[in-house]
SEDREN-253625 format. One record per residue (C-alpha): residue number from 1; x, y, z. Coordinates in steps of 0.02 Angstrom, whole numbers, plus 32768, in hexadecimal, padded with zeros to 4 digits. Each point is the difference from the previous one (the first is absolute). Layout:
<pts>
+-----+------+------+------+
!   k !   px !   py !   pz !
+-----+------+------+------+
! NUM !    X !    Y !    Z !
...
+-----+------+------+------+
</pts>
This chain:
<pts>
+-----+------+------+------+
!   k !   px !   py !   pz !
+-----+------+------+------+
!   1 ! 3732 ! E301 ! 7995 !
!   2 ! 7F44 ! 8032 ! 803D !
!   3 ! 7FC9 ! 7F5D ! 7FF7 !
!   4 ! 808B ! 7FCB ! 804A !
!   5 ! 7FE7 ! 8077 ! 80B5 !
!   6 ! 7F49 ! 7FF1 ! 7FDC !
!   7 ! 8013 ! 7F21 ! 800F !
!   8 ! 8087 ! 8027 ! 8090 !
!   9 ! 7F7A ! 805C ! 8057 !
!  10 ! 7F5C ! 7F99 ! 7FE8 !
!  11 ! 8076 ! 7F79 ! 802C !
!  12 ! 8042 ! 803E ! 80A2 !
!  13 ! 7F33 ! 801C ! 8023 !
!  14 ! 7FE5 ! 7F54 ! 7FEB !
!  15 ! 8085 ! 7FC6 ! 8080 !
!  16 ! 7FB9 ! 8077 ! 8080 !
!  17 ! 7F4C ! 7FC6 ! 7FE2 !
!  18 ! 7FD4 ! 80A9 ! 7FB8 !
!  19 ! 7F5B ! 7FE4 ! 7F97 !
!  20 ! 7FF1 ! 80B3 ! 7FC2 !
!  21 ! 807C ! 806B ! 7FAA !
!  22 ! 7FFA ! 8086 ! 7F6C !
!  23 ! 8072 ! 8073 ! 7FBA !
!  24 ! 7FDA ! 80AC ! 7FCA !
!  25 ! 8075 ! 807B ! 7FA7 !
!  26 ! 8022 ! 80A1 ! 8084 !
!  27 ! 7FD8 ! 8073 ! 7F6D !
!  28 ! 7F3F ! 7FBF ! 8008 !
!  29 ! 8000 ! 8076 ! 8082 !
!  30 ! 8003 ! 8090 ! 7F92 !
!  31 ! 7FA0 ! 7FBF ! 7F55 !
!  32 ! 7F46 ! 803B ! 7FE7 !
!  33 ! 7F80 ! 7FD0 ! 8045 !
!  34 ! 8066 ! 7FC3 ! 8096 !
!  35 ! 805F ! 8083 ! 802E !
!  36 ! 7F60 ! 8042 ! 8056 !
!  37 ! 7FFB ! 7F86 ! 8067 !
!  38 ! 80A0 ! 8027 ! 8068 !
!  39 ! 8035 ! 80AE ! 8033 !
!  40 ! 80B5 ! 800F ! 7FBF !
!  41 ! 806B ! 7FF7 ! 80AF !
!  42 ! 7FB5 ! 7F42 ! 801A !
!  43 ! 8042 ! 7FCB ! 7F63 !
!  44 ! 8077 ! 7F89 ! 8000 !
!  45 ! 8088 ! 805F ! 7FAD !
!  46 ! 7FE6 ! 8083 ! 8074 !
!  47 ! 8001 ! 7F8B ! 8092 !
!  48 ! 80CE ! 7FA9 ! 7F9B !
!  49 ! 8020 ! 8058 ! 7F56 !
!  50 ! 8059 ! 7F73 ! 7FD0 !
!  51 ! 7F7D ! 7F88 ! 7FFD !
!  52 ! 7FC9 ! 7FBA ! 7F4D !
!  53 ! 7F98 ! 7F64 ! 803B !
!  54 ! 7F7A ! 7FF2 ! 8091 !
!  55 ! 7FE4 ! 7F5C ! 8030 !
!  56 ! 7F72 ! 7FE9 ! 8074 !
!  57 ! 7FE7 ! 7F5E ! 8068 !
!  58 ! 7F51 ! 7FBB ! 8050 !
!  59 ! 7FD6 ! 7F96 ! 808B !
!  60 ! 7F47 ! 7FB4 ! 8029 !
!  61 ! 7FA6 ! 800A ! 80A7 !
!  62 ! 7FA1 ! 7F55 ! 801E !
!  63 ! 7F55 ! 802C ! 7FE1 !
!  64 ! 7FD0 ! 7F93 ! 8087 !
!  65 ! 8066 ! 805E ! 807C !
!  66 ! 7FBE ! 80B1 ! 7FCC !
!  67 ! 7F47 ! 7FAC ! 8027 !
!  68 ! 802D ! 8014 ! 80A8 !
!  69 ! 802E ! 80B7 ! 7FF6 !
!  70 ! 802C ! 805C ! 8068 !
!  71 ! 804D ! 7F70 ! 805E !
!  72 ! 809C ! 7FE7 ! 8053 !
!  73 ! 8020 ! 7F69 ! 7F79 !
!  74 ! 7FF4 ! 8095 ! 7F80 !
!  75 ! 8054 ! 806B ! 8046 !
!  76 ! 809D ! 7F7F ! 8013 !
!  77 ! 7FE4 ! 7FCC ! 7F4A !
!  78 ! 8008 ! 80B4 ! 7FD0 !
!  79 ! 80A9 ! 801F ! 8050 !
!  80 ! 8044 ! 7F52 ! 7FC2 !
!  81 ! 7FE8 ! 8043 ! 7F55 !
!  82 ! 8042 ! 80A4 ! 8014 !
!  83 ! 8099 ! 7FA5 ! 804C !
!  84 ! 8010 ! 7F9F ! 7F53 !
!  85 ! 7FDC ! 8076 ! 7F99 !
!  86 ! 8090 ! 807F ! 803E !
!  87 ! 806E ! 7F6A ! 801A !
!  88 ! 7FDD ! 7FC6 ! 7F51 !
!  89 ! 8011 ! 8097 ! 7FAB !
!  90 ! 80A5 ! 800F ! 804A !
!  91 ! 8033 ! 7F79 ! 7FBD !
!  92 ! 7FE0 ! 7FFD ! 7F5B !
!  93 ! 8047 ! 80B3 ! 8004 !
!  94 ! 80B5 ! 7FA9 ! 8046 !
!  95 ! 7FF5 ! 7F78 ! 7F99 !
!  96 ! 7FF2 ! 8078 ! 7F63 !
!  97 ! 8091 ! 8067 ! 804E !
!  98 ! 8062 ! 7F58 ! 7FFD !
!  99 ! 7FF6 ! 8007 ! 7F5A !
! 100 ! 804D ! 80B4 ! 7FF6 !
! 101 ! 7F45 ! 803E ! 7FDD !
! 102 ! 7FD0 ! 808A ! 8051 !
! 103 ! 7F62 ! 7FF6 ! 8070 !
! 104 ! 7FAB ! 8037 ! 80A0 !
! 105 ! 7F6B ! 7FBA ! 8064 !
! 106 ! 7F6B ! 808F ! 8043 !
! 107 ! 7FBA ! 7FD0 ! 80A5 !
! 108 ! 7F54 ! 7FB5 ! 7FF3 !
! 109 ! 7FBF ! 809C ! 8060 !
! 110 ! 802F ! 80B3 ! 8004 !
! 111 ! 7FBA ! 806A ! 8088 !
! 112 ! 8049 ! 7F9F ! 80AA !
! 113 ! 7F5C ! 7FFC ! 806A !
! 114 ! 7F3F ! 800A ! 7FFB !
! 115 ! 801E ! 809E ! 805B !
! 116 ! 8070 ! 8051 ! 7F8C !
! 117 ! 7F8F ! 7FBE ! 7F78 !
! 118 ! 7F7C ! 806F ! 8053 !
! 119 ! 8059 ! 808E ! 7FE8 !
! 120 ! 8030 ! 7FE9 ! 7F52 !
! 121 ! 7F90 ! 7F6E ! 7FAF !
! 122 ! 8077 ! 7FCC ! 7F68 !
! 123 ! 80B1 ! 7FA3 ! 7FFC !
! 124 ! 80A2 ! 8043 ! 7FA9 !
! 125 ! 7FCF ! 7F84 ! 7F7B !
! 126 ! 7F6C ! 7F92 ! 7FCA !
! 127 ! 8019 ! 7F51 ! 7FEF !
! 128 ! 7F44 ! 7FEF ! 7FC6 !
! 129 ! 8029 ! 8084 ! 7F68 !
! 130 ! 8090 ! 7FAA ! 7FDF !
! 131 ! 7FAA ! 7F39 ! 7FF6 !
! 132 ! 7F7C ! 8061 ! 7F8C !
! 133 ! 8096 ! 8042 ! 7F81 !
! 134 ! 8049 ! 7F49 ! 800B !
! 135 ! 7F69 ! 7FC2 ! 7FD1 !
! 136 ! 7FBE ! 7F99 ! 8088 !
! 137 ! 7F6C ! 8045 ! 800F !
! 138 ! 7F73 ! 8092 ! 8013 !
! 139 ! 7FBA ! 806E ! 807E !
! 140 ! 7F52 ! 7FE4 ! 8053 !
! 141 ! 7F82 ! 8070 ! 8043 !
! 142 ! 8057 ! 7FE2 ! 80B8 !
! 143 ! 80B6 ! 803F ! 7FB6 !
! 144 ! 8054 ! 7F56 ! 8005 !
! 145 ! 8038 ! 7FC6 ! 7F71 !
! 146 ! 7FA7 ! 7F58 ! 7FBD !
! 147 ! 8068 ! 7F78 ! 7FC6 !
! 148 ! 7FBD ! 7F5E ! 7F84 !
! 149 ! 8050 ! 7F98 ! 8080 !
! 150 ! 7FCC ! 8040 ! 80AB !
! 151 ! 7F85 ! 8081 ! 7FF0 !
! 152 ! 8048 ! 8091 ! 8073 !
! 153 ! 8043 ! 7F8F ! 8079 !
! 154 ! 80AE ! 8004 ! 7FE6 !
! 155 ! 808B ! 8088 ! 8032 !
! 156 ! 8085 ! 8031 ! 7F9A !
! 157 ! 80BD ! 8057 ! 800D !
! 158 ! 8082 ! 8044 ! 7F6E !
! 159 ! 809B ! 7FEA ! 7FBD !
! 160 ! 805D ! 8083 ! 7F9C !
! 161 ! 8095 ! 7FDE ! 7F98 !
! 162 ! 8050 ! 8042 ! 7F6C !
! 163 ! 7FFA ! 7F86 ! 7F83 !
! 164 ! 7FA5 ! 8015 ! 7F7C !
! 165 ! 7F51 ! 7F73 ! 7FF8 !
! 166 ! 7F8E ! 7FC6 ! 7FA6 !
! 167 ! 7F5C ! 8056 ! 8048 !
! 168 ! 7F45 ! 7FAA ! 8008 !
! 169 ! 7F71 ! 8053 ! 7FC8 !
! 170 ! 7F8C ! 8064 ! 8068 !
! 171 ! 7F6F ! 7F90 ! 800C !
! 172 ! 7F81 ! 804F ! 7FBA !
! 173 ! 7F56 ! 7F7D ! 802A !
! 174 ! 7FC7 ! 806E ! 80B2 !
! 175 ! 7FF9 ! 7F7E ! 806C !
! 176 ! 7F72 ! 8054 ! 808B !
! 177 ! 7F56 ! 7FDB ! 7FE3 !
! 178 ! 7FB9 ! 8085 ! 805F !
! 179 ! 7FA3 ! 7F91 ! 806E !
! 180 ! 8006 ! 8072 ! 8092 !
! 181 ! 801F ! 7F94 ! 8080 !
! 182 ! 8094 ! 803E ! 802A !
! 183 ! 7FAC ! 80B3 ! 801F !
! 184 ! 7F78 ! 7FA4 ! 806D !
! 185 ! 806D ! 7FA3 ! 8079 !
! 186 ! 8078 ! 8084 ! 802D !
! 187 ! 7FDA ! 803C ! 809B !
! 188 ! 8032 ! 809F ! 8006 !
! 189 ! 7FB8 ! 8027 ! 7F5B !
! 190 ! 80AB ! 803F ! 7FBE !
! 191 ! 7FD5 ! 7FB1 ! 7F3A !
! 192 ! 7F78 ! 8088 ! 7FC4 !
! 193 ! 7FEA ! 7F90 ! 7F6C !
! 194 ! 7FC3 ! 801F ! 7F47 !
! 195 ! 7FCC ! 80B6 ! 802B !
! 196 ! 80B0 ! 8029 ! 8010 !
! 197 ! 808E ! 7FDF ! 7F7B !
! 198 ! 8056 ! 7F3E ! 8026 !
! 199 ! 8097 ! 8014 ! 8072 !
! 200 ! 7FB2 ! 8086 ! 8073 !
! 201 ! 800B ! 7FC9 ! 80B5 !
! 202 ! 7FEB ! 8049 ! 80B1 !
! 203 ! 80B2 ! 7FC1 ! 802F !
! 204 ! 800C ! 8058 ! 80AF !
! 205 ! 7F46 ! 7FA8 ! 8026 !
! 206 ! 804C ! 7F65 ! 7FCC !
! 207 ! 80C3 ! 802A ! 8065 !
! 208 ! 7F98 ! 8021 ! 8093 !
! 209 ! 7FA5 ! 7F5F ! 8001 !
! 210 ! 80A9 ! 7FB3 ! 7FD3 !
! 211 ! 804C ! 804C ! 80A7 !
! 212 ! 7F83 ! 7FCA ! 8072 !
! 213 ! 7FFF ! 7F43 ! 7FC3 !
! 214 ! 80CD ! 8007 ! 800C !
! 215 ! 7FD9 ! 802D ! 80BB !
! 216 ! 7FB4 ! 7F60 ! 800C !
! 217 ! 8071 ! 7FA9 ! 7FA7 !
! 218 ! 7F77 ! 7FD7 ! 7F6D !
! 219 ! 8020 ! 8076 ! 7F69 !
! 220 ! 7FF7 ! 800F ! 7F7B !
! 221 ! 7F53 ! 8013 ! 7FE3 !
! 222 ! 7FF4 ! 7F82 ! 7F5C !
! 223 ! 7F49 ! 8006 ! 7FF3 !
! 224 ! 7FEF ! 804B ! 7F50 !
! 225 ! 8081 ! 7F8D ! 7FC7 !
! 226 ! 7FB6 ! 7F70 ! 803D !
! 227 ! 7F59 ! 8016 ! 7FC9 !
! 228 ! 803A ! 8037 ! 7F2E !
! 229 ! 7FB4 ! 7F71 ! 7F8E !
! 230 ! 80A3 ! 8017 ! 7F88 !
! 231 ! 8081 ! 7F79 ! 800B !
! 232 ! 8026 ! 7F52 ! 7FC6 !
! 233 ! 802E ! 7FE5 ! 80B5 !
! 234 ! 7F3E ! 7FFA ! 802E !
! 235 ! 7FFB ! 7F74 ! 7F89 !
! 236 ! 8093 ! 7FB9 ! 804F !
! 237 ! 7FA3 ! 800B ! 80AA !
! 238 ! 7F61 ! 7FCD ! 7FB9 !
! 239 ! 7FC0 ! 80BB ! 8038 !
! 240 ! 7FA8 ! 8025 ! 7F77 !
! 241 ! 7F6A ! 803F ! 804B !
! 242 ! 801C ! 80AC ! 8048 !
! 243 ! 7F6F ! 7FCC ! 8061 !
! 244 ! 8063 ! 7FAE ! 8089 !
! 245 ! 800F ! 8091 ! 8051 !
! 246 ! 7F4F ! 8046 ! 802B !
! 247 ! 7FC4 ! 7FB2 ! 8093 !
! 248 ! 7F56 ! 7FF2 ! 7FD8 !
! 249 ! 8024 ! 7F60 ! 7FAC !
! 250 ! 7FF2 ! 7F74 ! 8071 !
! 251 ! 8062 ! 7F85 ! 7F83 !
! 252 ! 80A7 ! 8063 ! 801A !
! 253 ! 7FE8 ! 7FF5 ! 80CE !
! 254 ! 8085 ! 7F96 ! 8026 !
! 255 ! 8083 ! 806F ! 7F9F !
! 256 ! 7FCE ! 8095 ! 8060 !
! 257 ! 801C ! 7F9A ! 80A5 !
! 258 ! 80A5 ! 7FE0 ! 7FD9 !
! 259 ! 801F ! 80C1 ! 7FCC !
! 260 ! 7FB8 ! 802B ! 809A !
! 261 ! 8071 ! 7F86 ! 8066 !
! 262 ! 8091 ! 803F ! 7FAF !
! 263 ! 7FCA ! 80C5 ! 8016 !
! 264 ! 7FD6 ! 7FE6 ! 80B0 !
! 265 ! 80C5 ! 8005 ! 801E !
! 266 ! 8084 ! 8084 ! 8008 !
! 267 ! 8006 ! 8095 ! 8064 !
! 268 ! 7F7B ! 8059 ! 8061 !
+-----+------+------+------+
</pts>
């Protein structure tokens, strides 16, 4: 019967042109050594106690469209995705109550606004934790979570339910190669990088910088995402120089022209 909700799902994925999805068992949560990860009221059995299953979905950003960040074509990208991600997670939550299945879809975010996210810099539940228990992935030095497929550019949302699922397996390969470049193009210097544990970020530097590009119409920011060498979408793109983006290298010039044309839109 696992396999069964397990094929229903990946198949229902498929249909909705959903290239990422893992499932995770909601008692991960609570098993060593990842139950340190999470405090205890994010959990998801905290969040519904009935939940046995999280599935967690993903959805790329075009790498060429975060080379313009911040842009106003990112920036609409960004919100197309979020649209389809809680729209699709919806979805697959009815279509699993259709079959007298219990489920519920979490919002992609969970904090309402930049400003409230100033206030209080985490979300009633983390997608990115969640991807990582599904196995989809590992975190980098920038606190985004890496994927094979699309490096860190991708965003993700959750679906609880209780049936009972086959889980994947944490991956285990880490996925960052500490590069740093990541640390060195943010410009509000909110990675500290390998002198501080991975995962610690200055995430009211990096909210403030987010609410001042969304007055402008141009967030998010994007530019540690974009520049991440992990991802068999650079291949795709044939971006497999991270070079591309220093602009002290004349051969890349007519790339950064048509960033430039791009950024030199949006709000004032």
């Amino acid at each position: 019967m696992t396999d069964t909700i397990r094929s229903l799902v990946t198949g229902k994925c498929a249909a909705l042109d959903i290239p990422l999805v893992g499932f995770a068992s909601a008692e991960r949560w609570e098993q060593p050594p990842f139950e340190a990860l999470v405090p205890p009221a994010f959990r998801p059995k905290a969040i519904w106690p009935e939940v046995k299953t999280v599935i967690v979905i993903g959805i790329p950003v075009s790498l060429p469209i975060v080379e313009t960040a911040p842009s106003i074509w990112y920036h609409e990208l960004y919100r197309t995705v979020n649209t389809l991600l809680d729209t699709s997670a919806f979805r697959i939550a009815s279509f699993l109550n259709r079959q007298e299945i219990l489920a519920i879809s979490v919002p992609r975010d969970g904090y309402g606004s930049i400003s409230v996210l100033k206030e209080k810099p985490v979300a009633f539940f983390s997608h990115r934790h969640a991807a990582y228990f599904a196995g989809l992935g590992t975190f980098g030095i920038n606190n985004m979570l890496l994927t094979p497929q699309f490096g860190p550019r991708v965003r993700f949302t959750t679906i609880f339910t209780s049936a009972k699922i086959e889980p994947d397996p944490v991956m285990e390969e880490d996925l960052c190669i500490h590069c740093m470049r990541c640390a060195e193009v943010c410009p509000v210097n909110a990675i500290p990088g390998m002198d501080y544990p991975e995962g610690i970020t200055d995430k009211i530097s990096c909210a403030t910088r987010s609410e001042a590009l969304l007055k402008r119409f141009i967030s998010p920011c994007g530019l540690c995402i974009k520049v991440c060498p992990v991802g068999e979408d650079r291949r795709l793109f044939r971006r497999e120089d991270p070079g591309i983006y220093d602009e002290d290298k004349n051969e890349f010039d007519y790339y950064h022209a048509a960033w430039n044309h791009v950024r030199s839109y949006g709000g004032k």
